[in-house]
N, C-alpha and C positions, 0 to 999 in steps of 0.2 A: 232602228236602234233597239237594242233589247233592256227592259227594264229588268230594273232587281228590287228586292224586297225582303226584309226579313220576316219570317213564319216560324212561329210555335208549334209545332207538329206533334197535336193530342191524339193522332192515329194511331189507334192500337196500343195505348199506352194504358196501362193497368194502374185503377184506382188506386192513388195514394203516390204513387209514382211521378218524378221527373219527366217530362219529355224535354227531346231537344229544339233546339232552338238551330231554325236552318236558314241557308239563303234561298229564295225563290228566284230563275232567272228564265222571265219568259222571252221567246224568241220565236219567231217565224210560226208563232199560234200553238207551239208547244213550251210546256215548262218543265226545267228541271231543278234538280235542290243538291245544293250544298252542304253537309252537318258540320256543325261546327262543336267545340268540345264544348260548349255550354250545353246545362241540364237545369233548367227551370220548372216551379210550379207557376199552373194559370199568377196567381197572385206576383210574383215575383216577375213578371211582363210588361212592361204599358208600351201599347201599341201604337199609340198617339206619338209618344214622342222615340219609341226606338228606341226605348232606356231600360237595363234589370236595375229592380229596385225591390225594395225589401228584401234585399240580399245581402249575409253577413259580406261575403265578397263582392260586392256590385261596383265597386269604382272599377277594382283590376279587372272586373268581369267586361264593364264598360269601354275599356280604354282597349279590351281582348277585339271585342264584337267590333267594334269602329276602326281597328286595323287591317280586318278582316275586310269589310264593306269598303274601304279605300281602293285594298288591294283588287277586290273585285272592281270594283268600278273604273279604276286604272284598266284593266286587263282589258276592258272591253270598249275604250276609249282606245287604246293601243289596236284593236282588231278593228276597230272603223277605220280607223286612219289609214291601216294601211290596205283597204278593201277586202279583208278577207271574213268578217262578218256578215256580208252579205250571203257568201256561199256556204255561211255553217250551220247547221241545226243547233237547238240549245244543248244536246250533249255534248257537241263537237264543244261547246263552251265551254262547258262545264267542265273536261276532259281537261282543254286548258288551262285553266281557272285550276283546277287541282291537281294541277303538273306546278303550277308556282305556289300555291298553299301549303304542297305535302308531296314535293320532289322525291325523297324517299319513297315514299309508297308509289310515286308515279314512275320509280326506275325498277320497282318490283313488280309494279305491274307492265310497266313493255319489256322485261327480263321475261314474261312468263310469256310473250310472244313471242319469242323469241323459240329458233328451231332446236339447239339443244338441251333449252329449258325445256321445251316439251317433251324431248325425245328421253332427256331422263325419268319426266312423271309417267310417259307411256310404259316405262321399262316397268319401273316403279309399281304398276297395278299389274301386273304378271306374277304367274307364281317363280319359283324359286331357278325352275331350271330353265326355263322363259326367261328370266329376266337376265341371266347370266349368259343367253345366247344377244338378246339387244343389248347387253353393254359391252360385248365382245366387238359386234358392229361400232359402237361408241367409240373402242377405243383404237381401232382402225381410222374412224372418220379423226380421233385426236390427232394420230400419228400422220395423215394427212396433211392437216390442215393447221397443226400447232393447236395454240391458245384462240387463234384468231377464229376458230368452231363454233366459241362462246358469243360470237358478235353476230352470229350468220343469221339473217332473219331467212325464213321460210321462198323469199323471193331472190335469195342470192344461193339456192340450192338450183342451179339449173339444168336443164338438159347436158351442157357443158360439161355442168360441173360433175355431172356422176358418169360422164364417160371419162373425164382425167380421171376420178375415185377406181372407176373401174378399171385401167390401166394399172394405178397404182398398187390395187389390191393383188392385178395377176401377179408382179414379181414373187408373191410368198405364196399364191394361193391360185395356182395355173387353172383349177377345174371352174369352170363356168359356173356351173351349180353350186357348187361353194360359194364363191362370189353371189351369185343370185341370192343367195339366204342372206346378206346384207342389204344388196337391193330391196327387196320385199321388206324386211323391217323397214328403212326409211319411206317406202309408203305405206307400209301400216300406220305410221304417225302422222304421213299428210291428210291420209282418210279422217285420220281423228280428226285433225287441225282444219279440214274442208267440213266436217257433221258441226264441230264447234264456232265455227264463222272467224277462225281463229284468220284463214287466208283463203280466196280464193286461186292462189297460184298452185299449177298441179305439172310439173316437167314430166312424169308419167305418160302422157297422152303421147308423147312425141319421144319417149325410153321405154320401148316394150321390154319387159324381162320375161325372156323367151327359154326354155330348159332344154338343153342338152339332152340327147339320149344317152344313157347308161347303158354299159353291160346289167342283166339281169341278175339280182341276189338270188336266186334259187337253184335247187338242182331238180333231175329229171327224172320222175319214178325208179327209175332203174337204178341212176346213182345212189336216191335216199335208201331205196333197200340196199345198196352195199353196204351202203355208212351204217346203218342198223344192224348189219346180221355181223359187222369186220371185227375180227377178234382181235380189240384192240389191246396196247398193256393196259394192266389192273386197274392204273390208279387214273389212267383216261375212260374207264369203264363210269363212272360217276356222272362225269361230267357228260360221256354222250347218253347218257340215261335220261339227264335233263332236257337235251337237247329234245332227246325222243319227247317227253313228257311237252319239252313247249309246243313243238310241234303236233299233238294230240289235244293239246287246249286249244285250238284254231291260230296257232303262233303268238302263242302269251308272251308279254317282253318279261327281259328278266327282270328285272325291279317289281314288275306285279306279283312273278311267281313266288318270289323268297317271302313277299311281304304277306301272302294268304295265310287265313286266318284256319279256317274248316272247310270243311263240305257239308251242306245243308240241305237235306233233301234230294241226294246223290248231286250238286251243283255246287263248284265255286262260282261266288258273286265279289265281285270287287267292283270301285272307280278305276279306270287305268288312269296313272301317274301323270303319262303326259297332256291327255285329253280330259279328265275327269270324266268322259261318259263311262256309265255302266255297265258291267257285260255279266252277262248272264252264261255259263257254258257248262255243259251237263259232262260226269266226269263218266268216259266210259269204261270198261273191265281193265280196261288195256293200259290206261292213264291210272288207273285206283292201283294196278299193279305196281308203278312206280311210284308213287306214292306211298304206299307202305312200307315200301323199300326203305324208304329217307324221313321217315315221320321224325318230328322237331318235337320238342318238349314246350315253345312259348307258339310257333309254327305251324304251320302243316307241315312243310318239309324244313328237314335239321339245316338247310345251309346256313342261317345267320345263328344256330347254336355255334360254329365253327366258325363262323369268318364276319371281320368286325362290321362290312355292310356287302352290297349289293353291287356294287365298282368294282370293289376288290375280288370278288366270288367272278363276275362275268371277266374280269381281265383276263383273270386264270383260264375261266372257260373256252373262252375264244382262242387261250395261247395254246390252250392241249385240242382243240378242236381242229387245229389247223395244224398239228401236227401226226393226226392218226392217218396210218399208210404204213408199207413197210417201213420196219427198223433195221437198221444192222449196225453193226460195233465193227470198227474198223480202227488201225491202228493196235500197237502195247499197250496202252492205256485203255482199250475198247471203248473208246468214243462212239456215240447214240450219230448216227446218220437217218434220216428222214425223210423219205421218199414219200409225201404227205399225198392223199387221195384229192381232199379240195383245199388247196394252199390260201383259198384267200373267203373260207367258210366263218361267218360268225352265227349268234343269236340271233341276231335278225334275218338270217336267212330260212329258219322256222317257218316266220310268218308267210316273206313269199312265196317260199315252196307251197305251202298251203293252199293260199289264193291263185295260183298258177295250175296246183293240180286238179282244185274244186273245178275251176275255168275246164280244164282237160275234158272233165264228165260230165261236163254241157249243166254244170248247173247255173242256176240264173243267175247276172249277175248284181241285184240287187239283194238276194240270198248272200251273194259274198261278200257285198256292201257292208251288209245288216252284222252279218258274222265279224266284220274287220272293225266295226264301227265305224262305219264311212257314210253314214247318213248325213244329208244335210241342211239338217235343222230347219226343213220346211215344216207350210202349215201342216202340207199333208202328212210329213215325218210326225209331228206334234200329235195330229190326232187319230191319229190311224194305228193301233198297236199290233205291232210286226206280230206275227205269228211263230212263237219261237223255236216251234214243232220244227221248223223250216231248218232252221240254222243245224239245228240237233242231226235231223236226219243228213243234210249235206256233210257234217263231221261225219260221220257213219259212214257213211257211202265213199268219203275219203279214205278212211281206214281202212275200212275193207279193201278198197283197192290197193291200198299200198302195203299191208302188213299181208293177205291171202290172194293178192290178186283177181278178186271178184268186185264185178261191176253192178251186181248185183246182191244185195245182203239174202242168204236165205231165212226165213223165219219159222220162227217154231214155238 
């Protein structure tokens, strides 16, 4: 049977100070405690009889404490009787015990076990553009499963149940890999919810999220010197400019390019947007040329003097990028026809070209890890500082290749 007991708890309690006044309920050779909203000095205590005294309040204080001590004592007269005090630990009591003390807090505290109470706080410690892709997942899993989302504990997420999710999701969202980017946040939060002892249920093990092969974003030396030398209209001249330019900073996304600050010691340094890592990338003759082209007055380059953010500039970008090829005017009204060279080319296709042609000229690929920022936050990443020289010359030896056709830079 587990006793109880009330304790004055002067632990850690700063001279001059109240401590509370708790319940002690030992059990199975462990104890744990109760606090109750009483705040007593030593003085105002007697232990003897379990009574506050010399207390302006001490009747109500009295009449507080000894509903409390009922209630416990009831509770665990209730858990013998019906044998399940044998098999609980004194948290397990205590757990109980303050599920009928303070209901309230006890439905906030298994709301926060609860699977899409978590899956909003995971969302919740992501930054901005992070967090807008888990709640996208969210509101899929709403559209699912109603209201009833809100009730689902982490063990009524089953193997089952994310192959229905995943059926439901192809109707709007046929490509696998799409789908898969839901998949993976919902065990991004069971990882959490398994490190926090929050559950040890894991449908994972027996739901492999397996990716799809892609067509490849990039083009083939041959095509990106088209796209470079194609004399496109005027005012598509701009934008593949940039293009060129991302494509020279080892496929910088656009959001980092508009957002650069200077060049410091012939190098832009930024965090990128989406990862926060660092990048270090040395600007070469080639890249400094477009760059002066477009110099910004708050910028380095003017796009966000002209256009109100970084969305808006790459929309445009990608819709005139995918439209350079021949033109012709057909019809009386000479309507613009569009025979486009790569119809389905954006900004991100920069980057892979990049990493596809480095690949091409046998450079290593930890070089093009390092250059993509695709390290992975090992020890050995941690204390081994890359060799930046590395990254530098593989840009170079990229350029060269694709801007003069040499495999080889001459030096002088």
């Amino acid at each position: 049977m587990a006793s109880t007991r009330f304790f004055l708890d002067m632990r850690g309690v700063k001279s001059g100070a109240p401590a509370p006044l708790k319940v002690a309920i030992a059990h199975q050779h462990q104890t744990s405690y109760i606090t109750t909203n009483a705040r007593l000095f030593p003085d105002q205590w007697d232990e003897k009889t379990r009574q506050v005294i010399n207390h302006p309040d001490q009747k109500m204080l009295n009449v507080y404490i000894t509903g409390v001590m009922q209630t416990v004592d009831r509770a665990i007269i209730r858990l013998a009787d019906s044998g399940e005090l044998a098999t609980m630990k004194s948290k397990d009591v205590k757990d109980y015990i303050m599920a009928i003390l303070h209901p309230e807090k006890a439905k906030q505290q298994q709301d926060k076990g609860l699977f899409a109470y978590r899956f909003r706080q995971f969302a919740e410690s992501k930054s901005r553009s992070t967090r807008q892709v888990y709640m996208h997942t969210y509101s899929r899993m709403k559209a699912f499963v109603g209201e009833q989302l809100e009730q689902l504990r982490f063990e009524d997420i089953t193997k089952e149940w994310l192959a229905r999710f995943d059926v439901f999701l192809s109707a709007t969202s046929p490509s696998k890999n799409s789908r898969n980017i839901h998949m993976r946040n919902i065990r991004a939060v069971f990882n959490e919810a398994l490190d926090d002892e929050i559950t040890s249920f894991y449908p994972f093990r027996r739901f492999p999220i397996r990716p799809v092969a892609t067509a490849k974003r990039n083009l083939k030396v041959q095509e990106l010197r088209k796209l470079f030398d194609y004399p496109c209209e005027p005012h598509a001249v701009k934008y593949l400019d940039m293009f060129k330019l991302m494509f020279m900073l080892i496929g910088i996304n656009a959001i980092d390019l508009v957002h650069l600050k200077e060049i410091h010691d012939g190098r832009i340094e930024y965090n990128r947007a989406k990862t926060h890592r660092f990048y270090s990338i040395k600007v070469e003759p080639e890249a400094l040329e477009i760059i002066e082209r477009y110099r910004g007055e708050n910028w380095l380059l003017n796009i966000l003097d002209h256009w109100r953010n970084h969305k808006d500039f790459t929309l445009k970008m990608n819709r005139t990028l995918k439209k350079i090829g021949e033109v012709k005017r057909v019809g009386r009204g000479g309507k613009k026809v569009y025979k486009p060279l790569f119809p389905k080319i954006s900004t991100y296709w920069a980057r892979h070209t990049w990493a596809t042609i480095a690949n091409s000229l046998d450079i290593p690929r930890d070089t093009i890890a390092h250059a993509l920022g695709h390290g992975n936050n090992t020890v050995t990443d941690i204390y081994i500082d890359f060799d930046q020289k590395k990254v530098d010359e593989a840009n170079r030896k990229v350029l060269d290749w694709v801007l003069y056709g040499k495999k080889k830079r001459s030096r002088t």
